[in-house]
BAKOLBA-698379 format. One line per 3 residues: number of its first residue (from 1); their letters; for each residue x, y, z negated of C-alpha. Coordinates in steps of 0.25 Angstrom, whole numbers, plus 5000, padded with zeros to 4 digits. Layout:
BAKOLBA-698379
NUM> a> X,Y,Z | ...
***
This chain:
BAKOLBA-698379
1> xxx> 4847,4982,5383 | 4844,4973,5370 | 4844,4979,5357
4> xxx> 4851,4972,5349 | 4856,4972,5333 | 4867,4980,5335
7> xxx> 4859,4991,5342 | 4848,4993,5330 | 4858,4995,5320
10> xxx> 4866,5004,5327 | 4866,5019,5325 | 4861,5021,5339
13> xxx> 4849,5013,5344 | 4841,5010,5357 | 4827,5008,5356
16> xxx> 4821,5004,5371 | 4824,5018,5379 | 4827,5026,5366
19> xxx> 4839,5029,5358 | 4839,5030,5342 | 4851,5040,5340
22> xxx> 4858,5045,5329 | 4865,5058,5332 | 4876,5057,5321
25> xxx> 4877,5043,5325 | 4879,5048,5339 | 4889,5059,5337
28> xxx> 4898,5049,5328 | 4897,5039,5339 | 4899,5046,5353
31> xxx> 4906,5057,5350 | 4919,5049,5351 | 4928,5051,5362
34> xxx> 4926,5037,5369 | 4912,5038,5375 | 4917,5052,5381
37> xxx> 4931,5047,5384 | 4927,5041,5399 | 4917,5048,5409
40> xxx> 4906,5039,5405 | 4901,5044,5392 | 4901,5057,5399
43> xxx> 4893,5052,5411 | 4883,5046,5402 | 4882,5058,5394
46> xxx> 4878,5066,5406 | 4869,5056,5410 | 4862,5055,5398
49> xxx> 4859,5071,5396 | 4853,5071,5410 | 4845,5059,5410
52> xxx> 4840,5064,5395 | 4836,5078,5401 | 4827,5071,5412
55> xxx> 4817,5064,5402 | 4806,5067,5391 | 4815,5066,5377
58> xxx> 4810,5065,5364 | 4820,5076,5362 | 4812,5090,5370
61> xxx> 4825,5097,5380 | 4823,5110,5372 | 4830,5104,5359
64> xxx> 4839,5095,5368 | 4853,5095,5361 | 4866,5100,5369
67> xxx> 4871,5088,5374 | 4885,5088,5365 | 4875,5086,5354
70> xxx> 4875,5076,5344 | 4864,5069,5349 | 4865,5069,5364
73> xxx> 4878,5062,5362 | 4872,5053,5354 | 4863,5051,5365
76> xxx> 4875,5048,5377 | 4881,5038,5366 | 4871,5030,5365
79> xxx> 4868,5029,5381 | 4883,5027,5379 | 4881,5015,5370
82> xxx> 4872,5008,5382 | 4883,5011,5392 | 4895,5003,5382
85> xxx> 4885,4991,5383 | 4889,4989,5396 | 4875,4991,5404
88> xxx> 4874,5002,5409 | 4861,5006,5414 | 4860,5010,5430
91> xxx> 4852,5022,5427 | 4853,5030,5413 | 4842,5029,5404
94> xxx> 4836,5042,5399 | 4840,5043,5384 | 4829,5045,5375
97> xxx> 4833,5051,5363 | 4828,5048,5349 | 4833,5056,5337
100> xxx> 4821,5051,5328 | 4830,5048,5317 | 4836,5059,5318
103> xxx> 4825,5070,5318 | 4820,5077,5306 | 4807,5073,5299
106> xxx> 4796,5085,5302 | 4796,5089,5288 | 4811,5095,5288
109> xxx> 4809,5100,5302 | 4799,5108,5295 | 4813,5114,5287
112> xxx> 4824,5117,5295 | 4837,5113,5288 | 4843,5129,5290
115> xxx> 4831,5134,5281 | 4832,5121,5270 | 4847,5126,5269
118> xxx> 4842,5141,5268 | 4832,5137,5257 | 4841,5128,5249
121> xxx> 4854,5136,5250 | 4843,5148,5244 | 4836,5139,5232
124> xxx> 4849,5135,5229 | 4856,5150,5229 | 4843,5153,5222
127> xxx> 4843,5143,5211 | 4857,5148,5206 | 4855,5162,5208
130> xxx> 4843,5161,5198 | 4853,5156,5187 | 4861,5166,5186
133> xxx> 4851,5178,5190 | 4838,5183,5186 | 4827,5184,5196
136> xxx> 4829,5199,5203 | 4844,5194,5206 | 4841,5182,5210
139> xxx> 4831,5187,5222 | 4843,5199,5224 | 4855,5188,5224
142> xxx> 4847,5178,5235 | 4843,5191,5244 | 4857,5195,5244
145> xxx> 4863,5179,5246 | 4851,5177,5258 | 4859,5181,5268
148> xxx> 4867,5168,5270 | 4855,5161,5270 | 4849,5170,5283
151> xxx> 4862,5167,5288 | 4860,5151,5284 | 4848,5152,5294
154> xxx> 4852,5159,5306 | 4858,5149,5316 | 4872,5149,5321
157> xxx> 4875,5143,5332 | 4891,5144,5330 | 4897,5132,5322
160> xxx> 4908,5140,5315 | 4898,5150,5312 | 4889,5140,5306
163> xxx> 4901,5135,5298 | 4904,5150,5293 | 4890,5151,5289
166> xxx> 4891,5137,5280 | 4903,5144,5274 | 4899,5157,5271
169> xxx> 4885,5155,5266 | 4888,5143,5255 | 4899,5156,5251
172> xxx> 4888,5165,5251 | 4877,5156,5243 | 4889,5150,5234
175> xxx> 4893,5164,5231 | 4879,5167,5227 | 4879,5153,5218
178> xxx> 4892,5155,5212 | 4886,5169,5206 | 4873,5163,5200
181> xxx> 4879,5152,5194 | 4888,5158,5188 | 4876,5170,5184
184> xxx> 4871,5158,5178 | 4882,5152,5170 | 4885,5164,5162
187> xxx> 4871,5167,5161 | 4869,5153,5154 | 4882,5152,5147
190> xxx> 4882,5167,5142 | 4869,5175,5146 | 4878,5184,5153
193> xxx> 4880,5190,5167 | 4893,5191,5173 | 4893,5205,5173
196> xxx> 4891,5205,5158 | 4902,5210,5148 | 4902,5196,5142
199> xxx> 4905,5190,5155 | 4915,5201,5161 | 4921,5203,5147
202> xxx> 4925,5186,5147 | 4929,5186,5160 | 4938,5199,5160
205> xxx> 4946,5194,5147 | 4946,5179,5151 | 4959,5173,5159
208> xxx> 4959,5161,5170 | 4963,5152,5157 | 4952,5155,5148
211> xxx> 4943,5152,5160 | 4946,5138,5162 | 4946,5138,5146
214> xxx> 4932,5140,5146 | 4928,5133,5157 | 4936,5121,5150
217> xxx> 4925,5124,5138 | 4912,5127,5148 | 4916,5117,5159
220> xxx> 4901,5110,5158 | 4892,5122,5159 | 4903,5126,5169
223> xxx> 4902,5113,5177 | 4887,5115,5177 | 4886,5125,5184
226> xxx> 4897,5121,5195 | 4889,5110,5197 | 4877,5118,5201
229> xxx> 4885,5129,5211 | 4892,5115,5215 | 4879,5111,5220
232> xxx> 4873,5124,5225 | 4885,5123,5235 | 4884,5111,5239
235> xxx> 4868,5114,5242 | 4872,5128,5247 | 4884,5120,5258
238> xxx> 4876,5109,5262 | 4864,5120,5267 | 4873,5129,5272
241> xxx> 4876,5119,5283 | 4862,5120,5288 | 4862,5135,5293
244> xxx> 4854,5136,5306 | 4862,5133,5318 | 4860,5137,5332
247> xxx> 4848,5134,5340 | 4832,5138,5340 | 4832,5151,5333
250> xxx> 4825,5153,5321 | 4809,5156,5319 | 4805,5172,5321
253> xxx> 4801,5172,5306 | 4816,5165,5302 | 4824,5177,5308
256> xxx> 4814,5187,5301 | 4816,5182,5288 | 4832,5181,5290
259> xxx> 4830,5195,5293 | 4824,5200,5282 | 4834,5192,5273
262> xxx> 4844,5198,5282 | 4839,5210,5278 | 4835,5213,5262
265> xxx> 4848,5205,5261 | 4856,5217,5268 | 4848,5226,5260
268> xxx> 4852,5219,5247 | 4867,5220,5249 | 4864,5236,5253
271> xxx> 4859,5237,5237 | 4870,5238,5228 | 4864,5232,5216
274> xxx> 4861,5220,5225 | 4874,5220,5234 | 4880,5217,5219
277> xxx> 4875,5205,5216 | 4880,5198,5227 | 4891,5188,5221
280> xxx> 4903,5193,5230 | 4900,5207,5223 | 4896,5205,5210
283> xxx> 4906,5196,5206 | 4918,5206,5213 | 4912,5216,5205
286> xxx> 4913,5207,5194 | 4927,5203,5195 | 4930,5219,5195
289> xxx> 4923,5221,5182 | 4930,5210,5176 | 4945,5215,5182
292> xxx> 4941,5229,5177 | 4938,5225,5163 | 4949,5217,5161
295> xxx> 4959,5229,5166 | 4952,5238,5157 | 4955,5228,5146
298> xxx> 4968,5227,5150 | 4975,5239,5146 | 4964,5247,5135
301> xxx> 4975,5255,5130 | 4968,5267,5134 | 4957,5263,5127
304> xxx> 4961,5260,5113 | 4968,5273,5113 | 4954,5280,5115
307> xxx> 4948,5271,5102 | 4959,5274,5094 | 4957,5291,5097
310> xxx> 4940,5288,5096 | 4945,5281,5081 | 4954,5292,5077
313> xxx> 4942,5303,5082 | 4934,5297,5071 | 4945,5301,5059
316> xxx> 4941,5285,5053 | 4945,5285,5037 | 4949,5273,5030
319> xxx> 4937,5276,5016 | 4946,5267,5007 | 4960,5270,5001
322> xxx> 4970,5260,5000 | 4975,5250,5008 | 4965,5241,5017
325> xxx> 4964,5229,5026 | 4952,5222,5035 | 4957,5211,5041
328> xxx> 4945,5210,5053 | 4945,5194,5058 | 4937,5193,5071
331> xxx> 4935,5179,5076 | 4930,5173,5089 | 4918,5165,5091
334> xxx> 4914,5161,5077 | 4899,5157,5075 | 4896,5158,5060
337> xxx> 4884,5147,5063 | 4898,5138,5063 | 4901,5144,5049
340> xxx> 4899,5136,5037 | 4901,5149,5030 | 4887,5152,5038
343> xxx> 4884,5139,5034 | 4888,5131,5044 | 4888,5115,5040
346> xxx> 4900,5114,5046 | 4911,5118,5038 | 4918,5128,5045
349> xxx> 4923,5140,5036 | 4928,5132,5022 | 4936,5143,5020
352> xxx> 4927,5154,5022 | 4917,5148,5014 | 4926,5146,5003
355> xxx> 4930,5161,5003 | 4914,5165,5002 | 4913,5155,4992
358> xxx> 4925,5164,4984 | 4923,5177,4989 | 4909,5177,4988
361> xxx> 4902,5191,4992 | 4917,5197,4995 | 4914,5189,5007
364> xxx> 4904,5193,5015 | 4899,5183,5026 | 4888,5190,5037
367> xxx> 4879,5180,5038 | 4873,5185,5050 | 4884,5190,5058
370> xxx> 4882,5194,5073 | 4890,5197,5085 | 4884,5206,5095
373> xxx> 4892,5199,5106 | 4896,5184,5112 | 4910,5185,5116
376> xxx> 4922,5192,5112 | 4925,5204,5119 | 4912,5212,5117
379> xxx> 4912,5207,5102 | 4925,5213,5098 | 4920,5226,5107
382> xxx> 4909,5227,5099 | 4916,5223,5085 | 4927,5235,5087
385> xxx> 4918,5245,5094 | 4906,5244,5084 | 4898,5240,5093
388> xxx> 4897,5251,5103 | 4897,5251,5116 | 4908,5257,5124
391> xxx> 4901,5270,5129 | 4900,5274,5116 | 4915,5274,5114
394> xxx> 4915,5266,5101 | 4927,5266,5090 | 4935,5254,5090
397> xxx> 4937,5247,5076 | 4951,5247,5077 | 4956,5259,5081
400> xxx> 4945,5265,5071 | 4954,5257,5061 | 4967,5263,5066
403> xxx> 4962,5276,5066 | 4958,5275,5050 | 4972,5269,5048
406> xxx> 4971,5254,5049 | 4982,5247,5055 | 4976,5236,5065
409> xxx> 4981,5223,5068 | 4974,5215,5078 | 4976,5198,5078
412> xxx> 4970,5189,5086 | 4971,5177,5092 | 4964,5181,5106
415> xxx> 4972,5182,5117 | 4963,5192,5124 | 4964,5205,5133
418> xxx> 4952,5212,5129 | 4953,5210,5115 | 4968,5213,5115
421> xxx> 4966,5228,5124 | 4952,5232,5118 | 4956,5228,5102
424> xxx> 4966,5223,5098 | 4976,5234,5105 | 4968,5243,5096
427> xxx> 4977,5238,5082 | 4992,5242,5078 | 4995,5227,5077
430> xxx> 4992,5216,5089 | 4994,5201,5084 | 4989,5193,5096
433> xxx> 4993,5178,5092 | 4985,5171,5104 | 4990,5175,5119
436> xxx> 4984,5163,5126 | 4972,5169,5131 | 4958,5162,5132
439> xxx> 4952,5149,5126 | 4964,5141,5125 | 4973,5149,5117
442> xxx> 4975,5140,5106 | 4980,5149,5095 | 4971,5147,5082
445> xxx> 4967,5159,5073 | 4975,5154,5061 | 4989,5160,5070
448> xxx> 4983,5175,5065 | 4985,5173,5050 | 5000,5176,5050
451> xxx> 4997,5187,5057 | 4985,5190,5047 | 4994,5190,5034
454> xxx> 5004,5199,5043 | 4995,5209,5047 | 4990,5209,5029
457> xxx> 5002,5212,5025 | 5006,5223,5034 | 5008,5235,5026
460> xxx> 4999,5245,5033 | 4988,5251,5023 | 4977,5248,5031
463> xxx> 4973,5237,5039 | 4964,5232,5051 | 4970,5217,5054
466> xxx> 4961,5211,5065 | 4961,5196,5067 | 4956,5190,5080
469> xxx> 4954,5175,5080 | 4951,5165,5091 | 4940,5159,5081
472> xxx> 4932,5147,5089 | 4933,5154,5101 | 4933,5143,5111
475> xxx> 4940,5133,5113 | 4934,5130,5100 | 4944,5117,5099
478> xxx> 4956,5128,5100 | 4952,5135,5088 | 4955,5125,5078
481> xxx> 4969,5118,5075 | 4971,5103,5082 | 4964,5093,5074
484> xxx> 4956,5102,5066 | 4941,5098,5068 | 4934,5091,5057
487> xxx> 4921,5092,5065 | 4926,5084,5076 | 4917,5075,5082
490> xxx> 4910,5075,5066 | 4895,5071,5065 | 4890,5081,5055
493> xxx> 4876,5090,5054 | 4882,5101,5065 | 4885,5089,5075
496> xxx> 4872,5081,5074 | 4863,5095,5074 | 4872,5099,5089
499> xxx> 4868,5084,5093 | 4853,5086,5088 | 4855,5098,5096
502> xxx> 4858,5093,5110 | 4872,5099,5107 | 4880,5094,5119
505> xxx> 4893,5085,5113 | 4904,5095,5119 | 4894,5107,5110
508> xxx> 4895,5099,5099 | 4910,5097,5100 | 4912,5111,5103
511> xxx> 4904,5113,5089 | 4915,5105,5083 | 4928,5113,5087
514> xxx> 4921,5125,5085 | 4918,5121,5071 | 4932,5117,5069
517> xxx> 4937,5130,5076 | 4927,5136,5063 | 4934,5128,5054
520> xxx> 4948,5133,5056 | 4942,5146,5059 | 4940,5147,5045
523> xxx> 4953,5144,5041 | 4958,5154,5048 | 4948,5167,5045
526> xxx> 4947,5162,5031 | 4964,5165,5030 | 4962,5178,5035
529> xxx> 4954,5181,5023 | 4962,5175,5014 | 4974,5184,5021
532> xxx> 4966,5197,5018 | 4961,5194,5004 | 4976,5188,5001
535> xxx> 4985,5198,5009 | 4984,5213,5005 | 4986,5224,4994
538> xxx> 4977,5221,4981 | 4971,5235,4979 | 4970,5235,4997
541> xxx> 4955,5234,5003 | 4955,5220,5011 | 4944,5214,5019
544> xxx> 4941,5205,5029 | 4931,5203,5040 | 4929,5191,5049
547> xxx> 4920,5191,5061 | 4918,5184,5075 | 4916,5192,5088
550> xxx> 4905,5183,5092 | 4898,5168,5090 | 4898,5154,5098
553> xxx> 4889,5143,5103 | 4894,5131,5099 | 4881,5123,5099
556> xxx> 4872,5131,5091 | 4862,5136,5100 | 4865,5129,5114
559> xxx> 4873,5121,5118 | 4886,5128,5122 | 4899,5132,5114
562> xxx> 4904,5145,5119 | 4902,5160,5119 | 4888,5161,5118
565> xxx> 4881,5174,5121 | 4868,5167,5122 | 4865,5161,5109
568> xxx> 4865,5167,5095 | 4878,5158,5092 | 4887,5169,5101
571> xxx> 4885,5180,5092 | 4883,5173,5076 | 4895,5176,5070
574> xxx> 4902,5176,5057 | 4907,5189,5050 | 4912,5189,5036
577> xxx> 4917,5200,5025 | 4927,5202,5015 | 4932,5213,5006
580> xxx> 4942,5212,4996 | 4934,5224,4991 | 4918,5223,4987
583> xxx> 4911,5235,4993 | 4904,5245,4982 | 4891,5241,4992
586> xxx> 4889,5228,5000 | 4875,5225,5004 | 4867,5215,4998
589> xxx> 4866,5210,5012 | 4877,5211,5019 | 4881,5197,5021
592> xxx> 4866,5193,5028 | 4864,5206,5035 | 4868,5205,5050
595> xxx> 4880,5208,5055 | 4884,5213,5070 | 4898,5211,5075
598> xxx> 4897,5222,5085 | 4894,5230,5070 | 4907,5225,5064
601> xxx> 4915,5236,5068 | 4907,5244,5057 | 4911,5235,5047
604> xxx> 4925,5234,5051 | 4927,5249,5050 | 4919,5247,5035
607> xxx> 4929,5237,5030 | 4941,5245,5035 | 4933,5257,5027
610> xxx> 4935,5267,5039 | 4925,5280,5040 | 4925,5285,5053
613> xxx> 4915,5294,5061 | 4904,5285,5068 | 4904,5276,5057
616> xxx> 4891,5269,5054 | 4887,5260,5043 | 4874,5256,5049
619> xxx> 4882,5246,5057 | 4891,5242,5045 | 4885,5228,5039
622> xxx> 4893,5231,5027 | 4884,5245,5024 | 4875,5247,5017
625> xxx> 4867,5255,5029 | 4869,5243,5039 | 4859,5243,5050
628> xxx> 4856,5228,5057 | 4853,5229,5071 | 4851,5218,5079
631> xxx> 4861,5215,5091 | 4857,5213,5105 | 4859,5200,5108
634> xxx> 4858,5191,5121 | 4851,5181,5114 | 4840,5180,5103
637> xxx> 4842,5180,5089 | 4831,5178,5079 | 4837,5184,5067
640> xxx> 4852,5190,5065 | 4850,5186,5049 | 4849,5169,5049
***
């Protein structure tokens, strides 16, 4: 029969007594109902399978398909297709069979597909497994994912089966992904772990809606990382259909090695230390910690009781006669390298400055002030405990105060579990102004004042008034009143040095409300002086001291905004001093000598003129026998005096 047009460009050819067949061609086209709907499809069929049987084939009988196969059908359609032109040949020709267009090239037959899935699925696991773990977890964390993999390349011959095993080991790899990548992400963002009090810490006093606040703020370091666990799974599904199926079984030295794998990976889930690594168990145990810590936090009533007995064991005395007040401002993410009083160009803090310019040395501005911590619930531990750890049972600077005969009032504008339970319940008086928890609440600082003035002219004799503000605590555009940014979208020296830089353009807006956020800041701190100079008996001791719990990257070292334990910018902070009354001896030195946060409580207890039993004066900066010692920090710091 001719060849015509027609039949070359058809999907299936006939070339002399040869078909050219595509298999998928083949299955789309005659595995319809209507060739099998009368008797001569299946007559032909039978037919075909014998004759094909009974000469030499280009395909040996040993790798003969079953006949429901993809391809001997495609075979019986195509002698089908001769039959439909209406000459039927008196005696079946034998079909010779040509997949040539359809057989892979010798080079990947050198690879089967099962072990190029097994060795991508594994360069892929281990590629994001060395971001987020050093180079002895990495090793332990592939021994203990390599079972799925064996599994991968065992053949199955059940479909369901094999479609379990699709399921179950892009679950088991993406498992496994999901825990580095988000190893790495912390890792990169905050040099942390997730076990790390930082990260346990922010995660136990944080709420569905602060989550999506900051995820809101870090939605591009965030998507970056998406993308990538996006891709791995795509990479991890696409090979996970490609597990052995049924059929020769595999090489002698195959099932040795799956055996061995088989084996040190029972071997690693016996070892405890290993067994917890696993994502399945690490982060349950995780989650636990987390719910434990915030139980502990939610009731500390037991525990303030035992501060205030360690406080009165100590018999703490008030050294000074009279009537006194330190009013104690603690701010939130201020970075004194955004201070114009610290001579930033920007201009920041007018009012401060201009209370220097007046007050003079009465005003004493640490120029190298430091916090020992990046984020706020360690800081304040530190602040009140002096520093000490817990299994040293530390005084608490508050009920010290109590105990000497101060009346305490806490004021903040945090709405905030931890701080409320661990501190602020120590004070007689509780002013919480802010109770929308997390990033949003958009109360501004300058709603304490009322309560500032209040609490000055209470008539106690003594008193401890402890002001918490929100500061430039992100949302940095929240912090400032509606409208009031004078360094929006403004080309001066801070903008043009980000842009030399390589500051992105969402940095260098962040620099600008943060800025702003300073500016009004300012505004607010610098009232809470004048309210303690103003306010208050003229023969009364008064001071005031003015401090933040830690820093804040906004484009200094990298480019970020944020809580930064990573770079010096997390832990510079401001600290400034004021007393209405000139100590007999100040050092020389006392405004360039460091200063610790996690020291403050010293000189808390020194401004309130309380003596008590384990006082030390080495750790005071206002003493004259202060001692500097360096704090351990995550990151390098050249000098603590620039």
């Amino acid at each position: 029969m001719p060849i015509t047009k027609a039949d070359r460009n058809a999907p299936v050819r006939v070339k002399a007594d040869r078909i050219m067949v595509s298999p998928s061609v083949g299955k789309r086209y005659f595995a319809g109902p209507r060739f099998w709907a009368g008797g001569e499809g299946c007559a032909i069929y039978a037919m075909a399978v014998r004759r094909s049987q009974s000469v030499a084939d280009p395909m040996p009988m040993r790798h003969t398909p079953p006949m429901a196969s993809v391809q001997w059908r495609a075979t019986v359609w195509c002698i089908g297709l001769f039959v439909a032109t209406g000459e039927r040949p008196a005696r079946m020709p034998a079909p010779m069979l040509d997949f040539s267009a359809d057989r892979p090239n010798t080079r990947s037959a050198k690879r089967p597909p099962t072990l190029v899935a097994c060795g991508a699925i594994a360069a892929t696991l281990l590629m994001l497994i060395a971001l987020g773990h050093d180079g002895r977890r990495v090793a332990q964390l592939m021994v203990l994912a390599a079972p799925a993999l064996v599994w991968l390349a065992w053949p199955v011959r059940s479909p369901r089966v094999h479609r379990f095993r699709i399921v179950l080991v892009w679950l088991w790899v993406m498992g496994f992904a999901l825990d580095a990548v988000t190893r790495a992400y912390l890792l990169d963002a905050y040099q942390a772990a997730p076990d790390s009090s930082l990260v346990q810490s922010a995660a136990a006093n944080t709420n569905r809606r602060e989550a999506g606040e900051y995820l809101s703020m870090h939605w591009r370091a965030t998507l970056v990382w998406c993308g990538g666990l996006l891709l791995a799974a795509l990479v991890v599904a696409r090979n996970a259909r490609r597990g052995a199926r049924a059929g020769e079984p595999p090489p002698r030295w195959a099932i040795t090695g799956m055996c061995a794998i088989l084996a040190i990976g029972s071997i690693a889930y016996l070892i405890k230390p290993w067994r917890r690594l696993h994502p399945v168990v690490f982060w349950a145990d995780w989650s636990h910690s987390v719910l434990a810590l915030r139980a502990g936090w939610a009731d500390q009533q037991r525990e303030r009781d035992l501060a205030l007995s360690r406080a009165r064991a100590t018999r703490p005395s008030v050294a000074m006669d009279g009537p006194a007040t330190l009013v104690l401002v603690i701010t939130d993410s201020i970075n004194r390298d955004n201070m114009a009083l610290y001579g930033y160009s920007r201009a920041t803090t007018p009012r401060l400055m201009a209370y220097k310019a007046q007050l003079k040395d009465q005003l004493l501005v640490m120029r190298n002030a430091w916090s020992a911590d990046a984020s706020t619930i360690p800081a304040l531990r530190n602040m009140f405990n002096f520093g000490l750890p817990e299994d040293q049972q530390p005084q608490h600077v508050l009920a010290l105060a109590r105990a000497a005969g101060y009346k305490v009032w806490w004021m903040s504008n945090h709405d905030d579990v931890a701080i409320e339970q661990k501190h602020a319940r120590l004070a007689d008086m509780v002013d919480i102004v802010n109770r929308t928890p997390g990033r949003a609440g958009a109360s501004l600082d300058g709603e304490l004042l009322d309560c500032v003035q209040e609490a000055l002219e209470d008539p106690a004799e003594r008193k401890l008034i402890v002001v918490h503000l929100m500061g430039a605590h992100p949302h940095y555009n929240l912090r400032f009143p509606e409208g009031a940014n004078p360094f929006d979208d403004r080309i001066d020296d801070v903008e043009e040095a980000l842009e030399r830089s390589g500051r992105s353009m969402w940095v260098r807006k962040f620099r600008q409300e943060y800025d702003a956020a300073l500016l009004y800041h300012d505004f607010v701190v610098a009232e809470t002086l004048e309210l303690t100079r103003r306010i208050g008996r003229a023969e009364g001791y008064r001071a005031w001291m003015y401090l933040s719990d830690h820093g804040q990257e906004v484009g200094h070292w990298g480019n970020h905004a944020g809580h930064s334990p990573a770079t010096a910018s997390g832990y510079r902070i401001p600290t400034v001093i004021w007393r209405n009354r000139s100590p007999k001896r100040q050092p020389a030195d006392a405004e360039t000598r460091p200063f610790r946060a996690d020291w403050s409580g010293w000189t808390i207890t020194d401004l309130l003129n309380i003596r008590w039993n384990g006082d030390a004066t080495d750790r005071n900066a206002l003493a004259e026998g202060y001692r500097w010692q360096a704090p351990t920090l995550p990151v390098e710091v050249t000098s603590f005096e620039d």
